[in-house]
PyMOL commands that place a pseudoatom at each C-alpha (Angstrom):
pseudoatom trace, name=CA, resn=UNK, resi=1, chain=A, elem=C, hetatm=0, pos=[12.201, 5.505, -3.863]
pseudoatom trace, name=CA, resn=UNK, resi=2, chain=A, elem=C, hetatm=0, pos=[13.958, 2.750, -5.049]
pseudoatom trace, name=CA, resn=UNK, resi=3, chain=A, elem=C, hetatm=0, pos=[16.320, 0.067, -3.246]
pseudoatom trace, name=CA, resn=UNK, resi=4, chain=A, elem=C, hetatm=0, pos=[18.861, -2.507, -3.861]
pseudoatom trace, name=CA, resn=UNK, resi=5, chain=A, elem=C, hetatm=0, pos=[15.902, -5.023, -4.999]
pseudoatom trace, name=CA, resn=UNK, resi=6, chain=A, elem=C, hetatm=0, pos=[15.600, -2.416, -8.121]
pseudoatom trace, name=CA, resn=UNK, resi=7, chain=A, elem=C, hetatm=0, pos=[19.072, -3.214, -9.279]
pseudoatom trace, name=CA, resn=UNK, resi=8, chain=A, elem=C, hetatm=0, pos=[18.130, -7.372, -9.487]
pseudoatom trace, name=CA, resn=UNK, resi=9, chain=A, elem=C, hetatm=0, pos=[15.022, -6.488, -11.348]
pseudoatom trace, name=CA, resn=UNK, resi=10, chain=A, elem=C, hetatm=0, pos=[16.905, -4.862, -13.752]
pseudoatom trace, name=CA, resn=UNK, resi=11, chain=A, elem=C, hetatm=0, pos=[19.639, -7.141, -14.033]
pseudoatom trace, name=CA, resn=UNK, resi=12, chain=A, elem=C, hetatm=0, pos=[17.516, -9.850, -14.441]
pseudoatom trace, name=CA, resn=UNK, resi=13, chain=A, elem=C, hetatm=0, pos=[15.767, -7.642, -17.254]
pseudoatom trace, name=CA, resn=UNK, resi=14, chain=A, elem=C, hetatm=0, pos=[12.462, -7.284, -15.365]
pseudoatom trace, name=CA, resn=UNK, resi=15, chain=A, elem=C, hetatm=0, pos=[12.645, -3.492, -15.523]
pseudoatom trace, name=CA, resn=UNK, resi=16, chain=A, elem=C, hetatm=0, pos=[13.706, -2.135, -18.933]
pseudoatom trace, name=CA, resn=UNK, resi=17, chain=A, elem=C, hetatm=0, pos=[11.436, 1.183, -18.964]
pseudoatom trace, name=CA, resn=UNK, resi=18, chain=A, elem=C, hetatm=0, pos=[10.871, 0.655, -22.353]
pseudoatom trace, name=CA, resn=UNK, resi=19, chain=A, elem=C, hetatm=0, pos=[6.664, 0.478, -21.815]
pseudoatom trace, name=CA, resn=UNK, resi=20, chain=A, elem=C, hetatm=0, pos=[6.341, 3.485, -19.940]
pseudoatom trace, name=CA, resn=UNK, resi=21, chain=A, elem=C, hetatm=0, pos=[3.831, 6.194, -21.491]
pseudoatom trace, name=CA, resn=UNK, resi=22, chain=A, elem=C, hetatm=0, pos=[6.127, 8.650, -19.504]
pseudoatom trace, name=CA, resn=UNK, resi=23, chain=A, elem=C, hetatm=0, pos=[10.168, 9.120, -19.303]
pseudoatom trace, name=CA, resn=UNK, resi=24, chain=A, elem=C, hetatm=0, pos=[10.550, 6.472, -21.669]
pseudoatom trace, name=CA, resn=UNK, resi=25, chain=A, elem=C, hetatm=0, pos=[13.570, 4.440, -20.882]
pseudoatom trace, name=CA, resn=UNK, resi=26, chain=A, elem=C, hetatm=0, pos=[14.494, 6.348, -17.706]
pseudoatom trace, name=CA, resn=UNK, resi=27, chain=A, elem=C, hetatm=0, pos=[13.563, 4.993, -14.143]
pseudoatom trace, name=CA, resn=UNK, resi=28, chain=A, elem=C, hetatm=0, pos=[12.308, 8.430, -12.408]
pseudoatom trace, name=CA, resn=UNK, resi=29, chain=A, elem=C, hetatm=0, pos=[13.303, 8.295, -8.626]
pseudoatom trace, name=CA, resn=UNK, resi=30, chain=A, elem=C, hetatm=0, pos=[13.078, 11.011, -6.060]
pseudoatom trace, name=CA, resn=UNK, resi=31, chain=A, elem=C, hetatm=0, pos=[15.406, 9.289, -3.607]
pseudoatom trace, name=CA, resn=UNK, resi=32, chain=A, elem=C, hetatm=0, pos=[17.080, 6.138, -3.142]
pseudoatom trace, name=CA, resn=UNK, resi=33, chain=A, elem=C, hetatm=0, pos=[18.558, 4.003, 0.449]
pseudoatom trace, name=CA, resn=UNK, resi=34, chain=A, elem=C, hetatm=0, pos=[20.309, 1.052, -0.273]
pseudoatom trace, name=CA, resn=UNK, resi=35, chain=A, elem=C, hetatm=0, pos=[23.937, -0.788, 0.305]
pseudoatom trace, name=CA, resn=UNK, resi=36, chain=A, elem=C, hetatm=0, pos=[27.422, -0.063, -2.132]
pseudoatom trace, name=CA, resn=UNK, resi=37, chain=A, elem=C, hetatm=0, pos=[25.853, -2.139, -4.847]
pseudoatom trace, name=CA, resn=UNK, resi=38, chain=A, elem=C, hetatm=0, pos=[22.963, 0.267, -5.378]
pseudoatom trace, name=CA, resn=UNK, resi=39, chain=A, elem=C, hetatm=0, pos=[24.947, 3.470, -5.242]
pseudoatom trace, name=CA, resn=UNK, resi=40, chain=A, elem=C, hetatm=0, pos=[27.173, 2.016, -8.013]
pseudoatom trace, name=CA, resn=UNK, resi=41, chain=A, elem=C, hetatm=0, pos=[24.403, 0.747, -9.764]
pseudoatom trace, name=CA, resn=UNK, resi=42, chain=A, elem=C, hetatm=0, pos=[22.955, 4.800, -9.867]
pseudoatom trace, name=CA, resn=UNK, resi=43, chain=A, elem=C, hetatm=0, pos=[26.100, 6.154, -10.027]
pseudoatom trace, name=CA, resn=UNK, resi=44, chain=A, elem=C, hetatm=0, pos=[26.610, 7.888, -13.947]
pseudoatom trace, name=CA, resn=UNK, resi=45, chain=A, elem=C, hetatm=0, pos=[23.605, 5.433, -15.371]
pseudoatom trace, name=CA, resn=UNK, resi=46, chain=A, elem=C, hetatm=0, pos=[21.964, 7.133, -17.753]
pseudoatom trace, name=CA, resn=UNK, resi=47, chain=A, elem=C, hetatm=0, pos=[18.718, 4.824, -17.369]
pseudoatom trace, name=CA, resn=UNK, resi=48, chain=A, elem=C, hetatm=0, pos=[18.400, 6.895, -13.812]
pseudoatom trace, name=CA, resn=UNK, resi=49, chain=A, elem=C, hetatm=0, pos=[16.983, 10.204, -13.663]
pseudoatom trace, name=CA, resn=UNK, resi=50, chain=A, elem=C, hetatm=0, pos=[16.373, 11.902, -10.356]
pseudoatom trace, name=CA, resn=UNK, resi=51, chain=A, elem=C, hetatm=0, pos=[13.720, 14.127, -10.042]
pseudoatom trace, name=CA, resn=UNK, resi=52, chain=A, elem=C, hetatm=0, pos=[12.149, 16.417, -7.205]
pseudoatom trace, name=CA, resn=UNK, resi=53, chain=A, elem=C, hetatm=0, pos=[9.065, 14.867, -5.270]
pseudoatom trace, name=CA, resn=UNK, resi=54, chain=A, elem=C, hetatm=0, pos=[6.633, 17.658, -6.616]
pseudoatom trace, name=CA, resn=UNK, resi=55, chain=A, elem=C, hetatm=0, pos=[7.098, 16.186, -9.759]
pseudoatom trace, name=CA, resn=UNK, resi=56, chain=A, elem=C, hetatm=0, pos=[7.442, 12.216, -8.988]
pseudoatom trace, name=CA, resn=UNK, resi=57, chain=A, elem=C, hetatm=0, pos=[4.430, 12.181, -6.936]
pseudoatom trace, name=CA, resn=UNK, resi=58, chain=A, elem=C, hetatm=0, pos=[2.284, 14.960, -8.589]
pseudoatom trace, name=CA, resn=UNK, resi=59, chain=A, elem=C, hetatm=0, pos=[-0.970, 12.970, -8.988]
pseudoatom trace, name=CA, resn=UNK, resi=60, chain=A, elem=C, hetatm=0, pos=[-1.478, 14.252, -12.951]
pseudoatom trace, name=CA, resn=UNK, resi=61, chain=A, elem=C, hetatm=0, pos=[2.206, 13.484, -13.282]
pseudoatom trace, name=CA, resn=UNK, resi=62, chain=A, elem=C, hetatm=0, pos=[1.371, 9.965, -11.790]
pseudoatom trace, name=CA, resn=UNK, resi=63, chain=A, elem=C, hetatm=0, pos=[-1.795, 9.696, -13.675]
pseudoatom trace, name=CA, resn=UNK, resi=64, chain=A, elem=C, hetatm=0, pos=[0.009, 9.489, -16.830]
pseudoatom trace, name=CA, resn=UNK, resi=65, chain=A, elem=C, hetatm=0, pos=[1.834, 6.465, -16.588]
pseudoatom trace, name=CA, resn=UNK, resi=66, chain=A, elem=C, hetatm=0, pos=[0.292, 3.522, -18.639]
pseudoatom trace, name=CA, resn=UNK, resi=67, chain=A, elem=C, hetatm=0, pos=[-1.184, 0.717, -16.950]
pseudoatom trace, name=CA, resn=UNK, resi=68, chain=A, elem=C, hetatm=0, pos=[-0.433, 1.706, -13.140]
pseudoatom trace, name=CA, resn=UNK, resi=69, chain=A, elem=C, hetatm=0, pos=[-0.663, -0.055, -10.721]
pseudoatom trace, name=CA, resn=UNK, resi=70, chain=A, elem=C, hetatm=0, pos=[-0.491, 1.661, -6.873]
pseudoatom trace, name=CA, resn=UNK, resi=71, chain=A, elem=C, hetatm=0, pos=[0.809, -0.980, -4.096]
pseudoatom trace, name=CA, resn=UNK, resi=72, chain=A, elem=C, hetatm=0, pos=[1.564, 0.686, -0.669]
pseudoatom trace, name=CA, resn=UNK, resi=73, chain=A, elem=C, hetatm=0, pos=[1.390, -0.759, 2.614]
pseudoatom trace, name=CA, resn=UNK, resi=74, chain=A, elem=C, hetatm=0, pos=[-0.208, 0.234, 6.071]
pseudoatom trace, name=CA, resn=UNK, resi=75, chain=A, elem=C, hetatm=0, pos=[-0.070, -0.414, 9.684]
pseudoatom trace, name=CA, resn=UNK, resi=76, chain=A, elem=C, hetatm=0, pos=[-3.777, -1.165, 10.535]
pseudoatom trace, name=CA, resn=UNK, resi=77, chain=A, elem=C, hetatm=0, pos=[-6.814, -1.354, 8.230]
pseudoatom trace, name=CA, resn=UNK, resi=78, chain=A, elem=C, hetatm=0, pos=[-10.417, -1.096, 10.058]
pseudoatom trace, name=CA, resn=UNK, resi=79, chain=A, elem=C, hetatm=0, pos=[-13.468, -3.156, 9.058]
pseudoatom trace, name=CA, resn=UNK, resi=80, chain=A, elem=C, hetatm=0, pos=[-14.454, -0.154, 6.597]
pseudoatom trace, name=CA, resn=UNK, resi=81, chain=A, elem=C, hetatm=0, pos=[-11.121, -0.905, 4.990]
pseudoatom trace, name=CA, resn=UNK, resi=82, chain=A, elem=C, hetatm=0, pos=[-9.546, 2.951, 6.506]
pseudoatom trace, name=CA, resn=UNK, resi=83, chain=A, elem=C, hetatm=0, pos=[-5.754, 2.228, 5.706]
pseudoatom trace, name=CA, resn=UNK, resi=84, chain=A, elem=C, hetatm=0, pos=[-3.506, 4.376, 8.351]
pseudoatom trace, name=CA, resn=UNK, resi=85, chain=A, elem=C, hetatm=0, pos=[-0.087, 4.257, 7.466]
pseudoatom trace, name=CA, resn=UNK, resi=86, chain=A, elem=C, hetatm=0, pos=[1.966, 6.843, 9.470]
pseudoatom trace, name=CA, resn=UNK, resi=87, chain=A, elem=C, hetatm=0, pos=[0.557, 7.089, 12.877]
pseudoatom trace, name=CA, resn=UNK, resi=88, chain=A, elem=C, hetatm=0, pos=[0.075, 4.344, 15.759]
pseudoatom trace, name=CA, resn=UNK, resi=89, chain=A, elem=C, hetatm=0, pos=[-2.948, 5.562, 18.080]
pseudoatom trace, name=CA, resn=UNK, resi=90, chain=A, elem=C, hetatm=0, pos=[-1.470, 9.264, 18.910]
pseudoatom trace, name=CA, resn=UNK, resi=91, chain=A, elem=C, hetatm=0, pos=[2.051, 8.659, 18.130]
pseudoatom trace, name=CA, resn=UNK, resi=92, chain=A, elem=C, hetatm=0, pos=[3.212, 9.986, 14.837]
pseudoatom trace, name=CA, resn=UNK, resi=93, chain=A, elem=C, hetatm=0, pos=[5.397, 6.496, 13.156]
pseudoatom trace, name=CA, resn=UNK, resi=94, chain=A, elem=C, hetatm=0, pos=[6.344, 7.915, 9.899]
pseudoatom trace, name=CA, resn=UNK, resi=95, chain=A, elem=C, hetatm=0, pos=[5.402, 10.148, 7.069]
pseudoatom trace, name=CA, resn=UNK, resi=96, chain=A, elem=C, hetatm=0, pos=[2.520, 9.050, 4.795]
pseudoatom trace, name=CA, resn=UNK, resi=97, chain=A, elem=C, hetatm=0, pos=[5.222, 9.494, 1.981]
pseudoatom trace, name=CA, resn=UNK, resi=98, chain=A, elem=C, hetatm=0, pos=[3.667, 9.187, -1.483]
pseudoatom trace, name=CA, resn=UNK, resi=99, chain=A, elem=C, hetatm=0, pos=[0.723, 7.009, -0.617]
pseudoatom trace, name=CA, resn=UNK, resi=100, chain=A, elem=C, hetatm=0, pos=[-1.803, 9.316, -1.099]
pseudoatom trace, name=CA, resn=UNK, resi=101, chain=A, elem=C, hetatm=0, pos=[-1.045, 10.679, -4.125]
pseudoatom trace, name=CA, resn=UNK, resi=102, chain=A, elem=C, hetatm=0, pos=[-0.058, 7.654, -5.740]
pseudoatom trace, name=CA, resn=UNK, resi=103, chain=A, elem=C, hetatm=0, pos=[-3.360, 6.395, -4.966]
pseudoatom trace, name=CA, resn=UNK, resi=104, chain=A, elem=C, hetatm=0, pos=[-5.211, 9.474, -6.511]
pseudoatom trace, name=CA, resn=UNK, resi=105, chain=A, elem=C, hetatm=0, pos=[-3.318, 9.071, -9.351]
pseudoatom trace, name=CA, resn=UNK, resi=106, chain=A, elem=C, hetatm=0, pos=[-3.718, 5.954, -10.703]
pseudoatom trace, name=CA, resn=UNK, resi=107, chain=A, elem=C, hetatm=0, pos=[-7.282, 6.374, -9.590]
pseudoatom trace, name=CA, resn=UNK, resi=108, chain=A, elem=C, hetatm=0, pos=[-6.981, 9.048, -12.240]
pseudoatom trace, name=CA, resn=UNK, resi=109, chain=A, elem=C, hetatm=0, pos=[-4.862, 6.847, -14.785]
pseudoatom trace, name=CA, resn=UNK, resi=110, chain=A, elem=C, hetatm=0, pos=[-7.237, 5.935, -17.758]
pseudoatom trace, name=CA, resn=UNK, resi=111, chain=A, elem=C, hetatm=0, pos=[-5.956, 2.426, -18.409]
pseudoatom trace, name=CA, resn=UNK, resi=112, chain=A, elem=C, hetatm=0, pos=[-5.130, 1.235, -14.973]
pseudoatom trace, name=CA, resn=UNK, resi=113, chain=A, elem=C, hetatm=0, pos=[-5.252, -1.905, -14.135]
pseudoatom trace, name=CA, resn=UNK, resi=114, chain=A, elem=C, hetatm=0, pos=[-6.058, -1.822, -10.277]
pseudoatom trace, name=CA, resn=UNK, resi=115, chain=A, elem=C, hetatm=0, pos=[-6.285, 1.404, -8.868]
pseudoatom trace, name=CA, resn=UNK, resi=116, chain=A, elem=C, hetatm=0, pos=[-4.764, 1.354, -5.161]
pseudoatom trace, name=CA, resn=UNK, resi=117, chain=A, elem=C, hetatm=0, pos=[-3.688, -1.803, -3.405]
pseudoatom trace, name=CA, resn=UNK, resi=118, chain=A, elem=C, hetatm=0, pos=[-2.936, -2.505, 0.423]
pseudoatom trace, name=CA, resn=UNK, resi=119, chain=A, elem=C, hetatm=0, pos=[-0.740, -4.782, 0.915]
pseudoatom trace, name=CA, resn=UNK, resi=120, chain=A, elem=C, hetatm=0, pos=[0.906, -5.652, 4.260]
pseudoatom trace, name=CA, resn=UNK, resi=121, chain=A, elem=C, hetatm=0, pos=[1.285, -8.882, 6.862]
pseudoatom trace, name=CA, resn=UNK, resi=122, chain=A, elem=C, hetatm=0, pos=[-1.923, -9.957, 8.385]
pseudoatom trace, name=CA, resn=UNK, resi=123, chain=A, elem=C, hetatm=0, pos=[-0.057, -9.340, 11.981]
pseudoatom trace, name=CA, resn=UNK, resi=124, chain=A, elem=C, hetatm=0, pos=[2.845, -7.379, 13.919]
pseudoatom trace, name=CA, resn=UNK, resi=125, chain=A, elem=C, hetatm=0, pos=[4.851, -8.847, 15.897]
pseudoatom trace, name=CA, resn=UNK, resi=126, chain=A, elem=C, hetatm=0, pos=[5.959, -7.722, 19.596]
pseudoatom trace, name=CA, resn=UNK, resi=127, chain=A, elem=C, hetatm=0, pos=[8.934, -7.309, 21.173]
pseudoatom trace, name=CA, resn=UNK, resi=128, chain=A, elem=C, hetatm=0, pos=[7.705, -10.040, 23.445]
pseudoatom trace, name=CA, resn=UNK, resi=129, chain=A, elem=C, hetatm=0, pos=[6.593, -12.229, 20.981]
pseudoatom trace, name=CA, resn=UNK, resi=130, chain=A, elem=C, hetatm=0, pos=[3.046, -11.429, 21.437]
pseudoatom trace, name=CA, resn=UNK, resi=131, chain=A, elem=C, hetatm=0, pos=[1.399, -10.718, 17.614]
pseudoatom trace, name=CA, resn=UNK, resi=132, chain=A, elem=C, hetatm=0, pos=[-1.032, -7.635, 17.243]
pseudoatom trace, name=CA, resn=UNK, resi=133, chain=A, elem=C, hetatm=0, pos=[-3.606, -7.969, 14.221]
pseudoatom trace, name=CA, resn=UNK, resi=134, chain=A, elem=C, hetatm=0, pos=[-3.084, -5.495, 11.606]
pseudoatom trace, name=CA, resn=UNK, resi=135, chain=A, elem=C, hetatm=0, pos=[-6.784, -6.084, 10.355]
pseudoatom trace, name=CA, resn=UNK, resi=136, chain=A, elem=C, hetatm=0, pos=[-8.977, -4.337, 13.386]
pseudoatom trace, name=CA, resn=UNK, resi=137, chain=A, elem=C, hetatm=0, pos=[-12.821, -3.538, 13.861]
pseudoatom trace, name=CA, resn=UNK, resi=138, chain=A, elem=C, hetatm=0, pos=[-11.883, -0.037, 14.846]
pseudoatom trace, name=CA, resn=UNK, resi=139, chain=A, elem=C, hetatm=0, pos=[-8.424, 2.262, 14.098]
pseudoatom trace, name=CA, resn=UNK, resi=140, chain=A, elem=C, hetatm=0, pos=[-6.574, 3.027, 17.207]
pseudoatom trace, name=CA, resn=UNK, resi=141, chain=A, elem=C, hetatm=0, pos=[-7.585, 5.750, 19.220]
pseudoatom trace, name=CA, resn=UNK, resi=142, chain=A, elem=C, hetatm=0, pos=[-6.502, 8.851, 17.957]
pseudoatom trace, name=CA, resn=UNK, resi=143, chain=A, elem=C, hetatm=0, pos=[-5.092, 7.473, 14.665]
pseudoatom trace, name=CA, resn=UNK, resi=144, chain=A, elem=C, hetatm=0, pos=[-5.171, 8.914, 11.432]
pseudoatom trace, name=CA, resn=UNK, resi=145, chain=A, elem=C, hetatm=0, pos=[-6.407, 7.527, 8.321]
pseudoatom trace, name=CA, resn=UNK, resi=146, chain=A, elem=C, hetatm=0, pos=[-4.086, 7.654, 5.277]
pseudoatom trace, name=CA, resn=UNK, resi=147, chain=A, elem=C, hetatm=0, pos=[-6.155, 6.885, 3.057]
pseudoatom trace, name=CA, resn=UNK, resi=148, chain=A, elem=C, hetatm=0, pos=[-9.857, 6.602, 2.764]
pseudoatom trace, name=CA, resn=UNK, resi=149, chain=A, elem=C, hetatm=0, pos=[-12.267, 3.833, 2.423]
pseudoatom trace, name=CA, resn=UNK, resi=150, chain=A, elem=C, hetatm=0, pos=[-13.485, 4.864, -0.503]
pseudoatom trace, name=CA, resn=UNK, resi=151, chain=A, elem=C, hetatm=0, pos=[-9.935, 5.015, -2.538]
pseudoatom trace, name=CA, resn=UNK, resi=152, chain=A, elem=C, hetatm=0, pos=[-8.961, 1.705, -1.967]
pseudoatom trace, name=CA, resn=UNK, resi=153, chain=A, elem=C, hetatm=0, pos=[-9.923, -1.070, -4.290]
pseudoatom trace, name=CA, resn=UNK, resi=154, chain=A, elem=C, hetatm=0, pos=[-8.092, -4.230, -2.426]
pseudoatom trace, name=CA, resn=UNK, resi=155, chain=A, elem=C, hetatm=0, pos=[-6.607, -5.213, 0.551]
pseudoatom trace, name=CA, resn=UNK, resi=156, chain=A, elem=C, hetatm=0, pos=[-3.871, -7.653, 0.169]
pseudoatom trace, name=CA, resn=UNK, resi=157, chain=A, elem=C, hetatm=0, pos=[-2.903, -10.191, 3.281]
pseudoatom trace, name=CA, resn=UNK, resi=158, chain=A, elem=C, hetatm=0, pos=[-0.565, -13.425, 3.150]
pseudoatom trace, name=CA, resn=UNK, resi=159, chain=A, elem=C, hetatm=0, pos=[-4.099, -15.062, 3.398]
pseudoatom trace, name=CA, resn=UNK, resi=160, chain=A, elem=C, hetatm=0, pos=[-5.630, -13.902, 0.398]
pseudoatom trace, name=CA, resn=UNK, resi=161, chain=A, elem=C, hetatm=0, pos=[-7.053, -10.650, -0.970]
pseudoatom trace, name=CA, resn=UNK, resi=162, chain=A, elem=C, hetatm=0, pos=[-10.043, -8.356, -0.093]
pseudoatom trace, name=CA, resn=UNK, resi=163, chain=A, elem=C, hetatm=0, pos=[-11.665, -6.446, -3.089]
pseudoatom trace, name=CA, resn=UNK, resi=164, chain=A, elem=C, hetatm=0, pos=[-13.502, -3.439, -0.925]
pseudoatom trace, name=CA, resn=UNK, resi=165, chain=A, elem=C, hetatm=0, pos=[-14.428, -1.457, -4.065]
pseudoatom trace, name=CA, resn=UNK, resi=166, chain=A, elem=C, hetatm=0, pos=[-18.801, -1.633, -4.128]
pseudoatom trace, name=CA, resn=UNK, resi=167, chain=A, elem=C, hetatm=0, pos=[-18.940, -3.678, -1.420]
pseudoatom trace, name=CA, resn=UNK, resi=168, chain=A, elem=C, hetatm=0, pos=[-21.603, -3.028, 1.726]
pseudoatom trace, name=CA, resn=UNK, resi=169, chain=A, elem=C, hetatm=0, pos=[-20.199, -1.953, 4.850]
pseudoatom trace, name=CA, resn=UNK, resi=170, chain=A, elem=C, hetatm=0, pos=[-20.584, -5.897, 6.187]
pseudoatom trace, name=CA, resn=UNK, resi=171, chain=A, elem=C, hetatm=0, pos=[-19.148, -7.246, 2.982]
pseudoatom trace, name=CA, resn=UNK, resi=172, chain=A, elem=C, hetatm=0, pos=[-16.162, -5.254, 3.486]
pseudoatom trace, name=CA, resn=UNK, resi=173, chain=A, elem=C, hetatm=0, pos=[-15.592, -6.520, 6.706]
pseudoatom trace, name=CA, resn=UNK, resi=174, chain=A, elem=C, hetatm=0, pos=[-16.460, -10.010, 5.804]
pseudoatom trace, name=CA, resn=UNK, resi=175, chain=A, elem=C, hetatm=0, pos=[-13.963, -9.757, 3.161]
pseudoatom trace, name=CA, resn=UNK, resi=176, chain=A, elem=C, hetatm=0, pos=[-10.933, -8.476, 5.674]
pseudoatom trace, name=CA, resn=UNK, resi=177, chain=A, elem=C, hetatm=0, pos=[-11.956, -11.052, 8.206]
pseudoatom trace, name=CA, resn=UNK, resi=178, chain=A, elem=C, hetatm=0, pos=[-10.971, -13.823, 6.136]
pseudoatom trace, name=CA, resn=UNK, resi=179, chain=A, elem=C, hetatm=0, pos=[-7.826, -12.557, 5.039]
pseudoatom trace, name=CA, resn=UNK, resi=180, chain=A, elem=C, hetatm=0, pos=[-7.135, -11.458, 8.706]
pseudoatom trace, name=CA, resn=UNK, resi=181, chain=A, elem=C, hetatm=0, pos=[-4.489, -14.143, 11.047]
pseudoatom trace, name=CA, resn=UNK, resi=182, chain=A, elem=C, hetatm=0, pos=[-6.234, -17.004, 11.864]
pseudoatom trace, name=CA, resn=UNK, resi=183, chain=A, elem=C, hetatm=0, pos=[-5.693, -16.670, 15.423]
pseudoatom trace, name=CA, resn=UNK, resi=184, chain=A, elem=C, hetatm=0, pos=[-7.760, -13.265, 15.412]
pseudoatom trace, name=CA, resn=UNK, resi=185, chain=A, elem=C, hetatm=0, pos=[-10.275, -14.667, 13.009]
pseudoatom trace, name=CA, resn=UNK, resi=186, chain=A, elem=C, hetatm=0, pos=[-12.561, -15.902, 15.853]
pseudoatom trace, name=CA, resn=UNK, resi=187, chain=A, elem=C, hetatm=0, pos=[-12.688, -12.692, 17.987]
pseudoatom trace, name=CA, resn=UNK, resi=188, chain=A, elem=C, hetatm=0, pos=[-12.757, -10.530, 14.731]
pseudoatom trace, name=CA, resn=UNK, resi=189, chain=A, elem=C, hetatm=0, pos=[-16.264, -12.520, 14.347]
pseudoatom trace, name=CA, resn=UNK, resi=190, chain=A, elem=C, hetatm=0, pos=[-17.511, -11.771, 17.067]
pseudoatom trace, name=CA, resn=UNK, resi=191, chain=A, elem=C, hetatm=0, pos=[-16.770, -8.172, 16.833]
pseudoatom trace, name=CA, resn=UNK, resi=192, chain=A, elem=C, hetatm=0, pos=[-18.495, -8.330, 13.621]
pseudoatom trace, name=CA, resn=UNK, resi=193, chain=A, elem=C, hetatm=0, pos=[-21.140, -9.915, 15.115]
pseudoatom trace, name=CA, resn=UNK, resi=194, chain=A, elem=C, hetatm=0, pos=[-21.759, -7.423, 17.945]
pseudoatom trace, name=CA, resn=UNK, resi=195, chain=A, elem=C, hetatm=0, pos=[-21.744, -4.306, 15.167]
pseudoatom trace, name=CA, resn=UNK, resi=196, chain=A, elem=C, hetatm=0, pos=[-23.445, -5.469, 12.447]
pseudoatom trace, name=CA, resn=UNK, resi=197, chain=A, elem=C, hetatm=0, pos=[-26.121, -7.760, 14.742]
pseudoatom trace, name=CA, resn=UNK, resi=198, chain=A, elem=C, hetatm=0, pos=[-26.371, -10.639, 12.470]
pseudoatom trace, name=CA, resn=UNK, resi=199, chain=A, elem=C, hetatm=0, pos=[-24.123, -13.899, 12.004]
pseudoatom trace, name=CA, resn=UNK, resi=200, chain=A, elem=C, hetatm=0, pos=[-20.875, -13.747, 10.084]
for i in range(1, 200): cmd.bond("trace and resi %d" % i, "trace and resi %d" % (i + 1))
show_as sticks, trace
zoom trace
């Protein structure tokens, strides 16, 4: 998908295509949501090629593209670093889009840089105010993971960044505690704490 922040990266000559192992000089996009400015921006541009989602997200299609680099975000990540992106407990949110196969294919890609990255805010805010952490010691009841623990390599937070890739069970956790809001840091401890029976 792209958006109207597409259209200033290319303007400001960010995004040329002109690297790409793949499509060379054409920005592949399966769908786009944006204002006027985007629309006109797609509208007749040669750069643009759409193309159908079984071919934009095919992993081995993915896993051809030079250098990739995966970045998706997530509702809730658990101590194990389990990323669930489309459900909330039992309620389904959204669809898990192309997270997954993104993921397995630049975990595929040769020359990748960094092979999946979470990034997201360390919280959610209420309706009320109230802030829920999005870093937890245990998914919601009845939620769904996304992705797996063992296909992520980092978690990113406003606080910092989590590398979960060979890390012990405890070092992952230790990891996503200190990118986690301060104001849950102290009860995420303790949590840690009570599983892992030893001092964080």
């Amino acid at each position: 998908m792209i958006s109207d922040g597409v259209v200033d990266l290319y303007e400001a000559g960010v995004i040329d295509c002109t690297e790409k192992s793949i499509d060379k000089g054409k920005m592949i996009v399966t769908f786009l949501m944006g204002t006027k400015r985007l629309y006109d921006f797609v509208a007749n541009n040669p750069i643009i090629e759409m193309k159908p989602v079984d071919y934009v997200n095919n992993p081995v299609i993915v896993s051809q593209c030079s250098k990739m680099v995966c970045i998706n975000a997530c509702l809730q990540v658990d101590f194990m670093g389990q990323v669930v992106s489309d459900t909330i407990g039992t309620r389904q949110f959204s669809g898990v889009g192309g997270q997954v196969d993104f993921v397995r294919g630049a975990a595929m890609s040769l020359d990748g840089k960094a092979k999946a990255i979470i990034a997201m805010p360390s919280i959610v805010e209420k309706k009320d105010g109230s802030m829920i952490s999005k870093i937890v010691p245990f998914i919601e009841h009845g939620a769904a993971v996304t992705t797996n623990r063992h296909d992520v390599d980092y978690i990113v937070t406003e606080y910092g960044i989590a590398e979960m890739k060979g890390r012990t069970l405890q070092d992952r956790a230790r990891a996503l505690i200190k990118i986690a809001h301060p104001e849950f840091r102290d009860e995420l401890k303790d949590e840690f704490e009570k599983r892992f029976h030893t001092k964080f």
